[in-house]
DSSP file (Angstrom, degrees, kcal/mol; ACC not computed):
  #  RESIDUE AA STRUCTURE BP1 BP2  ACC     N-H-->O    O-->H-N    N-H-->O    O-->H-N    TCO  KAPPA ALPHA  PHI   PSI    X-CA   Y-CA   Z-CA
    1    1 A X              0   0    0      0, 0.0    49,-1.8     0, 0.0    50,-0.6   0.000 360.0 360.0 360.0 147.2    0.0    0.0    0.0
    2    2 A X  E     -A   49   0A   0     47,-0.2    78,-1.8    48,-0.2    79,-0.4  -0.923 360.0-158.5-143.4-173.9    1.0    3.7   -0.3
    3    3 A X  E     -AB  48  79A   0     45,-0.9    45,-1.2    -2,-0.3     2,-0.7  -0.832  19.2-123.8-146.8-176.1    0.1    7.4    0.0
    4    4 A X  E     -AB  47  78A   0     74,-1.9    74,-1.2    -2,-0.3     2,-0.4  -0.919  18.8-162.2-138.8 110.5    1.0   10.5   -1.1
    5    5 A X  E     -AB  46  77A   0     41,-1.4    41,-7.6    -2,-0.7     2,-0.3  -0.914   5.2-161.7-119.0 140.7    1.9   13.5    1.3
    6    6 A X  E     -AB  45  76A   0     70,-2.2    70,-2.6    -2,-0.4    39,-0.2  -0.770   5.3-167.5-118.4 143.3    1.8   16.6    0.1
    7    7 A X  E     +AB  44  75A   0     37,-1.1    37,-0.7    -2,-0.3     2,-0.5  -0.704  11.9 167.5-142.0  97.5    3.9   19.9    2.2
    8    8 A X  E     +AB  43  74A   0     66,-1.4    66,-2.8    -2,-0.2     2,-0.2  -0.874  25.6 102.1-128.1 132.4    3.3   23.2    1.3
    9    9 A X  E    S-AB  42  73A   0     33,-2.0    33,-0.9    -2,-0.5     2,-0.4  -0.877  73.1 -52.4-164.7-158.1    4.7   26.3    3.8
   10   10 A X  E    S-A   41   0A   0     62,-0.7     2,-0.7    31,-0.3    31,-0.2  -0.796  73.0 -90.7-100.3 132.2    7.5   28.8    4.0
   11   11 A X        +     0   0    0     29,-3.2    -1,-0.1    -2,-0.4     2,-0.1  -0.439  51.6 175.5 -53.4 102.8   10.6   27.4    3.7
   12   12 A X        -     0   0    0     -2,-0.7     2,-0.4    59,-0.1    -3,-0.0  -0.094  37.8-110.3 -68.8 167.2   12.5   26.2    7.0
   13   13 A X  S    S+     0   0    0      1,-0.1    -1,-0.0     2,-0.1     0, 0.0  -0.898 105.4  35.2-103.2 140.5   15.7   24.4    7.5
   14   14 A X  S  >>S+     0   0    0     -2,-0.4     4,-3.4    -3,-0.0     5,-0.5   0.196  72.8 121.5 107.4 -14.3   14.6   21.1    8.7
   15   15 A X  H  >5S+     0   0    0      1,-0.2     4,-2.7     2,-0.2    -2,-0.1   0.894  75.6  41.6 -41.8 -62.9   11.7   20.5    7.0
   16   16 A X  H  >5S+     0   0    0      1,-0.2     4,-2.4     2,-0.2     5,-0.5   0.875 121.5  47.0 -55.2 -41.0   12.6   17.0    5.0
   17   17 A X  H  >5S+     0   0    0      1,-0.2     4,-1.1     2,-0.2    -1,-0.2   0.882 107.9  46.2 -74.5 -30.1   14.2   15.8    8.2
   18   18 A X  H  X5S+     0   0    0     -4,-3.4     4,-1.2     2,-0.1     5,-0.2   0.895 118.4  48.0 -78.5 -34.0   11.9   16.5   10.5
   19   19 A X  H  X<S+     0   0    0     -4,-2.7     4,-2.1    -5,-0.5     3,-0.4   0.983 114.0  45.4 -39.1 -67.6    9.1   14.8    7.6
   20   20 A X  H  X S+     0   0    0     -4,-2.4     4,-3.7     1,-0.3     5,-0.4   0.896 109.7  59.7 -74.4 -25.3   11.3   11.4    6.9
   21   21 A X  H  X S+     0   0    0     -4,-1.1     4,-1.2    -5,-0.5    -1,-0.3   0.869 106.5  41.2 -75.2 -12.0   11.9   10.9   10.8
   22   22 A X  H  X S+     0   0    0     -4,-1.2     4,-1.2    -3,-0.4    -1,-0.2   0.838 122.8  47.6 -79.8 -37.8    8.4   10.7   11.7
   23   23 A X  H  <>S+     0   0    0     -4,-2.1     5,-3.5    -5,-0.2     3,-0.3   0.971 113.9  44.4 -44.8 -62.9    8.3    8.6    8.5
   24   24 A X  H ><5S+     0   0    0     -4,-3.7     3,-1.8     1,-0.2    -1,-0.2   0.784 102.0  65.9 -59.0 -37.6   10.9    6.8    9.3
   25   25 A X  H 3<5S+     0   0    0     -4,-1.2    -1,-0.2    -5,-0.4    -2,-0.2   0.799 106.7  41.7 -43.2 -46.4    9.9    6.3   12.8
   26   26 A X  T 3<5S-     0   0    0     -4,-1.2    28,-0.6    -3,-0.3    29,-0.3  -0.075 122.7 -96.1-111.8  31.7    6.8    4.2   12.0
   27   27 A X  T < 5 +     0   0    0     -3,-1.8     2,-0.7     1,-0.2    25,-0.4   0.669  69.7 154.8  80.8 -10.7    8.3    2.4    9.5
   28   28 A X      < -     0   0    0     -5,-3.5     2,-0.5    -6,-0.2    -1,-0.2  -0.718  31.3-143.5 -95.8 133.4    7.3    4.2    6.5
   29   29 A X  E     -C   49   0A   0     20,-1.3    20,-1.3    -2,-0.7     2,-0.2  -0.633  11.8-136.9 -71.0 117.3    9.6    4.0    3.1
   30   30 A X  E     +C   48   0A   0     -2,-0.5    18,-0.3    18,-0.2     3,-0.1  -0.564  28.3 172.2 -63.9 141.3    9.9    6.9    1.0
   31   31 A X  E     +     0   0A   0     16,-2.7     2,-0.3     1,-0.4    17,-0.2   0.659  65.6  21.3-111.5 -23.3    9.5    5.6   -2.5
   32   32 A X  E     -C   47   0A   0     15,-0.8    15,-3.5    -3,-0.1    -1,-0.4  -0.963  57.8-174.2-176.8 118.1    9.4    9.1   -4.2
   33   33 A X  E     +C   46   0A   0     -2,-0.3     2,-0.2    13,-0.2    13,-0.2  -0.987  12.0 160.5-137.0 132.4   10.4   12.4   -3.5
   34   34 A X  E     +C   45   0A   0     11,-2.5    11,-2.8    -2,-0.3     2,-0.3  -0.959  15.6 169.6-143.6 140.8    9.9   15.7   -5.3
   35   35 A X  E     -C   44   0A   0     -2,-0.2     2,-0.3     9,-0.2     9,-0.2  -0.756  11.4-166.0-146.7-164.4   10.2   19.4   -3.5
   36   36 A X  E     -C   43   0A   0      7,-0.6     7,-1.2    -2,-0.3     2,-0.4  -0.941   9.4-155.2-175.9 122.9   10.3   22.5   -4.7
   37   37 A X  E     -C   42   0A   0     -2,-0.3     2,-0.7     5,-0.2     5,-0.2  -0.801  10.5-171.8-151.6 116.6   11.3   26.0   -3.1
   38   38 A X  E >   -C   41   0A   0      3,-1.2     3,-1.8    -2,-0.4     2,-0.2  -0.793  67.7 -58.9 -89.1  89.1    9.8   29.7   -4.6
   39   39 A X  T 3  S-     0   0    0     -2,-0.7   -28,-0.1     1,-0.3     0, 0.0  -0.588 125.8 -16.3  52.8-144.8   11.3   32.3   -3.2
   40   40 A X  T 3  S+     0   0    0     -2,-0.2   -29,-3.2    -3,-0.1     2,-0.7   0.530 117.1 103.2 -71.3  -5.2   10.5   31.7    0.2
   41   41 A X  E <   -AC  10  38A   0     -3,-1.8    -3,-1.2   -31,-0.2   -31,-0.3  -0.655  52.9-157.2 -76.8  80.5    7.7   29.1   -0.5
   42   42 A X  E     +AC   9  37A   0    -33,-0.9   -33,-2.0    -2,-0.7     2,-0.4  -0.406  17.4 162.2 -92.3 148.0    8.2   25.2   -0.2
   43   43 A X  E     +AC   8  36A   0     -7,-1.2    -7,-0.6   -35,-0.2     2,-0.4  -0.994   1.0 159.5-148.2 140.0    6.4   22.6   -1.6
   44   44 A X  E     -AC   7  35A   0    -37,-0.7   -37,-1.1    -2,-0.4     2,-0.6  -0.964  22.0-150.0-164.4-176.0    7.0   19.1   -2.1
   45   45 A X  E     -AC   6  34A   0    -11,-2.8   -11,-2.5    -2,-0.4     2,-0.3  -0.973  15.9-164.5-135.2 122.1    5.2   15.9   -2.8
   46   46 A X  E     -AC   5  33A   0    -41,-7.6   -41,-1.4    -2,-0.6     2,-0.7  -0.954  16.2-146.8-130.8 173.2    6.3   12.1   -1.6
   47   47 A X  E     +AC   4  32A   0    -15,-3.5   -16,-2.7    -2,-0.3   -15,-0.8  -0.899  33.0 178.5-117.3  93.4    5.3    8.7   -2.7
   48   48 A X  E     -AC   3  30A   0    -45,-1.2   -45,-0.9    -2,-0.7     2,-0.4  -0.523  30.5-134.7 -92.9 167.5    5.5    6.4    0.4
   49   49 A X  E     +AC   2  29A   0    -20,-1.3   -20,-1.3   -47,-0.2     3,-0.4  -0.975  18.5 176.9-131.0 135.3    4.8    2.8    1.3
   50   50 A X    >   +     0   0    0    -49,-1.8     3,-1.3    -2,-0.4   -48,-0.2  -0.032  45.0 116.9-116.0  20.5    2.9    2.6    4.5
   51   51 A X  T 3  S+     0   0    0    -50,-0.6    -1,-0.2     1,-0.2   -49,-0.1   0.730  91.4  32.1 -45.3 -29.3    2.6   -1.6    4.2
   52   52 A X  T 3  S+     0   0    0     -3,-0.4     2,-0.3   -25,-0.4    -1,-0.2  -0.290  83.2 143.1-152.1  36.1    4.6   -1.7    7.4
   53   53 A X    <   -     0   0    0     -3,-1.3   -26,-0.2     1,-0.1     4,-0.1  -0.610  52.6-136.0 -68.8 133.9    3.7    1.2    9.2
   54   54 A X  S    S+     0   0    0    -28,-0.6     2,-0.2    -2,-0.3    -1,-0.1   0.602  83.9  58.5 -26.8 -43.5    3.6    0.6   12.9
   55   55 A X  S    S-     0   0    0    -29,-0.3     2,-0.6     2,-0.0    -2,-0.1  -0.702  93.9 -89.4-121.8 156.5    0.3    2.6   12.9
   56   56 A X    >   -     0   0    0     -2,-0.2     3,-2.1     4,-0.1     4,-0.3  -0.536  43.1-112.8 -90.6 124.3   -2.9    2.8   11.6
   57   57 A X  T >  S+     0   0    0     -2,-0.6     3,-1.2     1,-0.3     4,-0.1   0.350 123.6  51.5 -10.9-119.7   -3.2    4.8    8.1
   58   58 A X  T 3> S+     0   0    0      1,-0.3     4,-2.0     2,-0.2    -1,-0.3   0.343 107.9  49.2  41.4 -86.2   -5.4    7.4   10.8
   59   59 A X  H X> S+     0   0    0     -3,-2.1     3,-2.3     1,-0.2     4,-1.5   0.936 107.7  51.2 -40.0 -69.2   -2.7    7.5   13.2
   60   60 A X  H X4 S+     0   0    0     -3,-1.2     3,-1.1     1,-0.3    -2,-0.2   0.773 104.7  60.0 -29.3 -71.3    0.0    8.3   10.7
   61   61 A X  H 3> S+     0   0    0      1,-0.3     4,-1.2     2,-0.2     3,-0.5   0.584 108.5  45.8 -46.1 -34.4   -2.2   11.2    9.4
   62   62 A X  H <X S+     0   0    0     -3,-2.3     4,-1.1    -4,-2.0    -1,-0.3   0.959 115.4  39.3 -69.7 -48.8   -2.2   12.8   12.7
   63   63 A X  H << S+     0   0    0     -4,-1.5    -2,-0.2    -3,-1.1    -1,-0.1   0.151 112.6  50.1-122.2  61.7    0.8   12.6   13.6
   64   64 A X  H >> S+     0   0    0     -3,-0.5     4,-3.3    -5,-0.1     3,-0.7   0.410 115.6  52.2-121.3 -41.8    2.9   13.4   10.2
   65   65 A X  H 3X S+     0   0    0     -4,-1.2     4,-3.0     1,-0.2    10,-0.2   0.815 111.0  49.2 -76.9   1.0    0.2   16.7   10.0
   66   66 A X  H 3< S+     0   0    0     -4,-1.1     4,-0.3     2,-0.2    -1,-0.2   0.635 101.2  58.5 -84.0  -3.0    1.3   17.9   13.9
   67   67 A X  H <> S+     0   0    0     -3,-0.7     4,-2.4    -5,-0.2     5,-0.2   0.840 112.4  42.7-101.8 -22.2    4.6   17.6   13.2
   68   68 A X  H  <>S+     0   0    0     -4,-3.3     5,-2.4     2,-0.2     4,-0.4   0.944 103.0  59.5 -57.6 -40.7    3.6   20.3   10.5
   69   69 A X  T  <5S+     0   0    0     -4,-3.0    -1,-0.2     1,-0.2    -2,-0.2   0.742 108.3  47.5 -52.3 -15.8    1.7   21.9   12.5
   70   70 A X  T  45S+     0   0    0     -4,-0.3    -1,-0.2    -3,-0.2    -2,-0.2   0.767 112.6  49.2 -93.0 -25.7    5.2   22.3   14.6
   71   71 A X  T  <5S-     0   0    0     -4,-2.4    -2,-0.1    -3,-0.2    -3,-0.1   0.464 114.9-113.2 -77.5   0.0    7.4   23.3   11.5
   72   72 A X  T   5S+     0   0    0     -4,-0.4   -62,-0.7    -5,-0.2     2,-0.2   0.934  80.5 107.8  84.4  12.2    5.2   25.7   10.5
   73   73 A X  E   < -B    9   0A   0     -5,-2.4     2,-0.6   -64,-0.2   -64,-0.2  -0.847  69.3-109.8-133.8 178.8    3.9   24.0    7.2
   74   74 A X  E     -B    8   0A   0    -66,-2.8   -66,-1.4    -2,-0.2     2,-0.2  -0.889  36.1-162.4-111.8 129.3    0.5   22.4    6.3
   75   75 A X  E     -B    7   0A   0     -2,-0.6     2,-0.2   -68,-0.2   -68,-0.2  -0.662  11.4-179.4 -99.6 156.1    0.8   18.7    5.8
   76   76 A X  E     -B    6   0A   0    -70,-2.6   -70,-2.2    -2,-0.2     2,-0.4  -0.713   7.2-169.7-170.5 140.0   -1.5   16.3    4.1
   77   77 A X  E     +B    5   0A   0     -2,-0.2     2,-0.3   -16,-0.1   -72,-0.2  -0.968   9.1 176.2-127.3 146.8   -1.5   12.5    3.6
   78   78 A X  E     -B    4   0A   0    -74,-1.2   -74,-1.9    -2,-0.4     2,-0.2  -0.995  31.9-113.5-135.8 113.1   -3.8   10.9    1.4
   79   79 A X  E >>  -B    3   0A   0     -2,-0.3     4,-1.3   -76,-0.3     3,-0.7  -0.245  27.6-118.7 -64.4 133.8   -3.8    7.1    0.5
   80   80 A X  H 3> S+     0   0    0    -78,-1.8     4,-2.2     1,-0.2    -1,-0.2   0.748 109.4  65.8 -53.6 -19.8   -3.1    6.3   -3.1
   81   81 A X  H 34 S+     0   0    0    -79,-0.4     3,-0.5     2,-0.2    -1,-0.2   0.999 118.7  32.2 -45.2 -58.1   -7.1    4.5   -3.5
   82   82 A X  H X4 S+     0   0    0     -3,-0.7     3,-0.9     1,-0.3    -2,-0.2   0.774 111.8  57.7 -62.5 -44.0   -8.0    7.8   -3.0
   83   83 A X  H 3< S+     0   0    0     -4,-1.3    -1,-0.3     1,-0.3    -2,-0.2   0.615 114.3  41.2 -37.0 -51.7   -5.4    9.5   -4.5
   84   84 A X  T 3< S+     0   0    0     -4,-2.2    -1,-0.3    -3,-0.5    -2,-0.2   0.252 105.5  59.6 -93.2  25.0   -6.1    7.8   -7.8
   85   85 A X  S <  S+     0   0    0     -3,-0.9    -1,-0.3    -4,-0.1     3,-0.3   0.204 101.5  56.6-150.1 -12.5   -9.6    7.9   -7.9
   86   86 A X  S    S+     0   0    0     -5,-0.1    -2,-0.2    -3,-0.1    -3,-0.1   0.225 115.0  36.5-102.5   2.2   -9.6   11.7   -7.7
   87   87 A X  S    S+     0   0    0     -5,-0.1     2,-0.5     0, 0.0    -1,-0.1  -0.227  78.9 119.0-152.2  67.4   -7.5   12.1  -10.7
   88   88 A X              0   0    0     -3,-0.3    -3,-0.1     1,-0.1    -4,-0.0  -0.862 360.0 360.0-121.7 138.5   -8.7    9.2  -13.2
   89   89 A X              0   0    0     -2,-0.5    -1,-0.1     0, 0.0    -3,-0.0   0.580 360.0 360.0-107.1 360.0  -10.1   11.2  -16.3
């Protein structure tokens, strides 16, 4: 199984680290990584696999978007059913 979190705020130092260690923490592999920084603006997009996360898809989602809420960016993780099923043409 995987998901896709998406991270859009003003660019910090720490951001990616502070992301994959909560990732990392529970087990989740990054598969896919893309980021992005506009002028002060960050964005980036990963492609995890949550198969043999620790925690339940739920859990994760809380507490990958408090630890944004603690960098100072907006987090959001979305499972790839959904993910693809909101952008099938």
């Amino acid at each position: 199984m995987r998901a896709v979190i998406t991270v859009v705020g003003h660019d910090t130092v720490g951001i990616i680290a502070g992301i994959s260690g909560e990732l990392s923490k529970n087990n989740v592999n990054i598969l896919d990584i893309s980021q992005s920084v506009l002028q002060d603006l960050f964005a980036m997009v990963m492609l995890v696999d949550i198969s043999k996360c620790k925690i339940s898809f739920t859990e994760l989602s809380r507490q990958i978007a408090s630890k944004g809420a603690e960098m100072g960016v907006k987090i959001h993780v979305m499972h790839e059913d959904i993910f693809t099923s909101m952008h099938r043409v």
